[in-house]
C-alpha positions in Angstrom: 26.2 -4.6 43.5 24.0 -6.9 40.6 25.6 -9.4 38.9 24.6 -10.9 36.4 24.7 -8.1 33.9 28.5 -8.2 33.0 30.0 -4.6 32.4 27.8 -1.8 31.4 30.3 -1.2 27.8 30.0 -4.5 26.8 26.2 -4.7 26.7 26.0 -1.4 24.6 28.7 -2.7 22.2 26.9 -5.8 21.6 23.7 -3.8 21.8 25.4 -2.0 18.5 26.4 -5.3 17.0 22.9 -6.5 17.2 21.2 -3.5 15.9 24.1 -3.1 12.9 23.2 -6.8 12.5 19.6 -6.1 12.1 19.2 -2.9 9.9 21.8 -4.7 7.3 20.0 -8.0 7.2 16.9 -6.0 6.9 18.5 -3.7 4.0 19.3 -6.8 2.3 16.0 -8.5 2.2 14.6 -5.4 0.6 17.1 -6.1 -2.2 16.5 -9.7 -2.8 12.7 -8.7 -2.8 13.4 -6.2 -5.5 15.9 -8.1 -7.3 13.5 -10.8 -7.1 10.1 -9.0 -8.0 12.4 -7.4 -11.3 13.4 -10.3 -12.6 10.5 -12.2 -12.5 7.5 -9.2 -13.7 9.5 -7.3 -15.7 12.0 -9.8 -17.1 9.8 -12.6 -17.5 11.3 -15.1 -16.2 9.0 -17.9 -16.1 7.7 -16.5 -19.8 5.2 -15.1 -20.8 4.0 -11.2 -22.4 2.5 -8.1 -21.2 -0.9 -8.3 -22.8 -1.6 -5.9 -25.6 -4.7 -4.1 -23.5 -1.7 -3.0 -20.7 0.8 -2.3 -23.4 -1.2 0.2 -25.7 -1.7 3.7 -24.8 -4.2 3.7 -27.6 -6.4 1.0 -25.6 -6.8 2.9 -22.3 -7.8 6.3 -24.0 -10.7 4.1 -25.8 -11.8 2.4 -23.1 -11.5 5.7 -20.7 -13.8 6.9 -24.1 -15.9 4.2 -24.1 -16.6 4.4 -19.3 -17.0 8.0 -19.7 -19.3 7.9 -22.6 -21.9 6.4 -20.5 -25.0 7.5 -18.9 -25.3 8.2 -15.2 -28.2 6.7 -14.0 -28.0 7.0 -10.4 -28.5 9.6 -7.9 -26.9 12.7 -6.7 -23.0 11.8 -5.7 -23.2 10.4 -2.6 -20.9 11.6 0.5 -18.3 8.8 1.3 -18.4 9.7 4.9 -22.0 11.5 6.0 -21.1 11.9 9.5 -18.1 14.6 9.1 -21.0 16.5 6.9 -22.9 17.1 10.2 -26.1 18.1 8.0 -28.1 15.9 10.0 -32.2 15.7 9.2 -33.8 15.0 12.3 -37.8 14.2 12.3 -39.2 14.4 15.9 -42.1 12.5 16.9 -45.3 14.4 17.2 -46.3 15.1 20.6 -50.3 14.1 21.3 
């Protein structure tokens, strides 16, 4: 027989304690992060004001306006990730 272990109940009870324990300290924390980040963005707590150029609708279609308006003066769009193209140009070496 090992000892050591106690009963085989009493370590999944406290096995459920621990783990109710843990999810409801965890729950928590998420709250007091939210309550937290709410009250101090969105209710300005240490003062402050949301500038006018995040606040106006008619801002962001102006300066969407004014980014779109210009020029491209670069290349062809380039492919983020060339290798899943697999449109490989290979140059081979001229045999003398």
């Amino acid at each position: 027989m090992i000892t050591g272990y106690g009963n085989l109940s009493t370590n999944r009870h406290g096995f459920n304690m621990a783990l109710k324990y843990i999810i409801g300290s965890i729950a928590a924390s998420f709250a007091v992060a939210y309550v937290c980040d709410t009250s101090i963005s969105d209710g300005k707590l240490f003062g402050g004001t949301t500038p006018k150029t995040v606040s106006e609708k008619e801002w962001w279609e102006e300066t969407d306006k004014k980014l779109n308006a210009w020029p491209r003066t670069a290349g062809p769009p380039v492919v983020m990730n060339p290798i899943s193209r697999q449109n490989f140009i290979f140059k081979g070496h001229s045999q003398s």
